[in-house]
N, C-alpha and C positions, 0 to 999 in steps of 0.2 A: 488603300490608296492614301497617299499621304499629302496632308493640305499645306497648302504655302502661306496658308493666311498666318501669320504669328498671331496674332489675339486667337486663333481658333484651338481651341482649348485641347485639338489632337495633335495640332503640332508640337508642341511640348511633351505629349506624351511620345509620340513618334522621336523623338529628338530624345527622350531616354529609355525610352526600349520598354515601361510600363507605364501604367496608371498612376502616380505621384502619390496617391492616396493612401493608396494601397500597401504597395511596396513589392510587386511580388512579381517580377519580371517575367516570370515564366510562366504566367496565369494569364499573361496578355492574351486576349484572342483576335486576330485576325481578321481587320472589316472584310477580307474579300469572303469570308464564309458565309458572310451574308445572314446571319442570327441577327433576330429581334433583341431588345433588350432585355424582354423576358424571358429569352430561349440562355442569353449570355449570363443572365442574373442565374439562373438554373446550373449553366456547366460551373460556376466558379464554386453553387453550394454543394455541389458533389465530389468538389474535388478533395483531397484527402489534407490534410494540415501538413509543411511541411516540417522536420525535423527540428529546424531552428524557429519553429513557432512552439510547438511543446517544449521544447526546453525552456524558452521565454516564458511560456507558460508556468512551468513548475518552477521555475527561478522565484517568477512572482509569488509563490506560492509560501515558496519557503524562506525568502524574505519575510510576510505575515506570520510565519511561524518564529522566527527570530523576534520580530519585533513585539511580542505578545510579553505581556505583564507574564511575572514567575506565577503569581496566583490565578489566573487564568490557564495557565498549562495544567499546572497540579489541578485544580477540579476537572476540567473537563479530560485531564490523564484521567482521574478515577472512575468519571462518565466511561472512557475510553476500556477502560480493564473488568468492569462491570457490566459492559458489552458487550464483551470477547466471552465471557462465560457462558451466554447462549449459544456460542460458537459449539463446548462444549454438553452444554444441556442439549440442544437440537440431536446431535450427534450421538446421546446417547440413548435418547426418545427411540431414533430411527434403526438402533439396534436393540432393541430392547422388542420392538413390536414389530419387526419385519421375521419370517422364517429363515431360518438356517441355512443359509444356499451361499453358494459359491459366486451368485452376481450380490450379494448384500453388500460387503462394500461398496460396488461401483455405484450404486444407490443411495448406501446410507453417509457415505464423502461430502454428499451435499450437503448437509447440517452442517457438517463447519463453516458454510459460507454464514451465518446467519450473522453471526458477532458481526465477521467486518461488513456486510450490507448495512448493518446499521450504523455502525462507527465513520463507514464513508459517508452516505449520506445525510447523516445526523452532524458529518466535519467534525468527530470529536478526536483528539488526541490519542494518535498510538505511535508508540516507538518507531517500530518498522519503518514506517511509512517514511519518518524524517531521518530512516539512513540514504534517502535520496532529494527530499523535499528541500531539508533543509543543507543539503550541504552542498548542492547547486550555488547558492549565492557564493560560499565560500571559497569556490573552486575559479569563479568569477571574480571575485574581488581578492581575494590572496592578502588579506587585512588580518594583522592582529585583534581586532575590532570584531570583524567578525566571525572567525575563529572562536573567541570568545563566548560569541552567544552562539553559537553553535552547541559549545560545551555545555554551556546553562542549561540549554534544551534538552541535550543528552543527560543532563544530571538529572532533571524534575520529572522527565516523561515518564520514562523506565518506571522510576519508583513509584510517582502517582498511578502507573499504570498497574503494577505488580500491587498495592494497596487496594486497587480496586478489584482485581483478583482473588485476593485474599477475602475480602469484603463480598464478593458474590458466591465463592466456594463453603464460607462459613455460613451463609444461608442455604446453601442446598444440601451439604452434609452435614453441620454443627448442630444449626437450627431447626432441619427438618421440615423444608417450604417448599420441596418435595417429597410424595410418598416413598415408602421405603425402597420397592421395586426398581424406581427411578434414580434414587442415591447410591442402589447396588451398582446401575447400569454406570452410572458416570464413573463409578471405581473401575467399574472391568475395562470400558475406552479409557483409562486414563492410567491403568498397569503396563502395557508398554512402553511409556516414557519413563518406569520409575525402572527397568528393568537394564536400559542403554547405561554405558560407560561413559567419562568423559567425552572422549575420545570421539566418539562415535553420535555423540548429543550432537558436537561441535560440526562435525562433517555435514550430518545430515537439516543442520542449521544455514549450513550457506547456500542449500535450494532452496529454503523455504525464504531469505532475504533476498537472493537473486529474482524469486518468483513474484513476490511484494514488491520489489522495482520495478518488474518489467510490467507490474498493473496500474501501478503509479505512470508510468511513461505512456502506456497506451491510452486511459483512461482519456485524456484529452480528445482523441478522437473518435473515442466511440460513443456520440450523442446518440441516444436513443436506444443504445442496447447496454448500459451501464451494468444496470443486474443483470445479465446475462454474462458479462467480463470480469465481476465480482462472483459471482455464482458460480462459473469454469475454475477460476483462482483458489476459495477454498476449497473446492473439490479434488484438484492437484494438488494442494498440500495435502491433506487428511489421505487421498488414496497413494502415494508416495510416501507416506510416513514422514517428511520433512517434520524437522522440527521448529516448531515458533515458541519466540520466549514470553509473551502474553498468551496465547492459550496454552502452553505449558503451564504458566505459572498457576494457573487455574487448576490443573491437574495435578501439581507438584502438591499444594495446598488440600483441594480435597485425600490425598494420598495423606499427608499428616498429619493430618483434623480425623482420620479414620486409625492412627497409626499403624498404615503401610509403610510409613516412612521418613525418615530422621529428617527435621530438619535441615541440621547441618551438608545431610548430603545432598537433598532435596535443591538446597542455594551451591555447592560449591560442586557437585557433581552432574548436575544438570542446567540449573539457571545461569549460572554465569558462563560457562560454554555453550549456551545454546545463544545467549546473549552476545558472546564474540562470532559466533559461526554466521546470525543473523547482520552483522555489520560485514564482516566480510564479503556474504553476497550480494547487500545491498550497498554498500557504499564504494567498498574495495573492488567489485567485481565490474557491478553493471552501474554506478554510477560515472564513474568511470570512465570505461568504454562509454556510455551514452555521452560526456560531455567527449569526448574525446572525435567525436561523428559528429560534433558539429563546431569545435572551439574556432576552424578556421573558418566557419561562415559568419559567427555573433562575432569574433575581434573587431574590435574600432579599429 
């Protein structure tokens, strides 16, 4: 029912269709249903976020990531790629110790969740992530400005990340801060990527960027089941064979610390196409399309 009083604080709202406060026209509920405000406080927290709130969301996000000192990306990049190696440790534990069967993968896929659980909720720095985080602002603001720090991002992350890979692979195989058992397993999970072509690094790269964007995109909405939508994520990588260019590069690294494998091919046959393959599905693909689903609701 709508009041005629103007000071009464629902006329104004009735006169624009929501709550002022708010902003969310479509989330008005209805006095004739006759909800308490505790019954109303209840349907709005259930309701799902919409589109042009996570993007807002991860805009602001990756605004924070632009605006971050260069020495701040590089350490916590290497926090970030130092991380991701238990991605591959986990992963190799759970083949190492499970029996020979035909459901082992679908099982032992979950170890790779392990790096990014901690890298998300520890917030430290990984490439992937800001082929969508950070490039929301830029696709927003169309600035030379920030374009720029976009690139900066893209220059420090990668490599503090790939440095911190290196840094945890040459503790598990170099140094020996795992038994020997454990240092075999992470070579045998970690001989399939030394075995892919170009070609083929790069392809099976843009599922595994496209797959990192669409956890970044959902992550906003799944309060309360986070590791469970981090936990599904790297289990779809690893049981897909997708390739990622941080825990590659963990594997790339133990493979040349062991010499299974050259260097030079190591960087120019695998890491740098799995590096392009990884921007293409996250930024080219599904960033993209996601700003793309909502540019005519956020335009001023």
């Amino acid at each position: 029912m709508q009041s005629d009083d103007p000071s009464d604080p629902r006329a104004e709202e009735d006169r624009n269709g929501y709550d002022e406060p708010n902003h969310r026209p479509e989330h008005h509920i209805d006095e004739a249903q006759n909800l308490t405000q505790i019954e109303e406080d209840k349907v709005l927290a259930r309701l799902s976020l919409r589109a042009p709130a996570i993007y807002a969301l991860i805009k602001e996000e990756g605004e924070g990531e632009l605006a971050r000192p260069a020495a701040s990306l590089f350490w916590s990049g290497i926090a970030g790629g130092i991380a991701i190696g238990f991605s591959v440790l986990t992963l190799a534990l759970l083949h190492l110790y499970l029996p020979d069967a035909e459901w082992t993968p679908l099982v032992a896929s979950f170890g790779y969740a392990t790096g990014f659980i901690v890298v998300i909720f520890g917030r430290l720095q990984l490439f992937t992530e800001s082929t969508i985080t950070a490039v929301l602002p830029v696709l927003a603001m169309r600035s030379l400005s920030t374009l720029r720090r976009l690139l900066r991002v893209w220059a420090i992350v990668p490599i503090a990340n790939w440095l911190g890979c290196v840094l945890v692979a040459t503790a598990f195989v170099g140094l020996g801060l795992v038994p020997a058992e454990i240092r075999q397993a992470i070579l045998e999970v970690s001989a399939h990527y030394a075995e892919l072509d170009a070609g083929t690094a790069f392809v099976q790269a843009i599922g595994a960027g496209f797959v990192v964007a669409v956890l970044v995109w959902t992550m906003p909405g799944a309060e309360g089941h986070k590791f469970a939508l981090i936990a599904f994520t790297g289990w779809l990588i690893a049981l897909a064979e997708f390739t990622h260019v941080i825990a590659g590069m963990v594997e790339i690294a133990a493979l040349v610390l062991s010499g299974r494998l050259g260097a030079l091919d190591g960087l120019f046959t695998l890491a740098l196409p799995t590096l392009a393959g990884n921007v293409l599905g996250g930024t080219g693909l599904f960033a993209l399309l996601a700003y793309a689903s909502v540019v005519d609701e956020v335009r001023p």
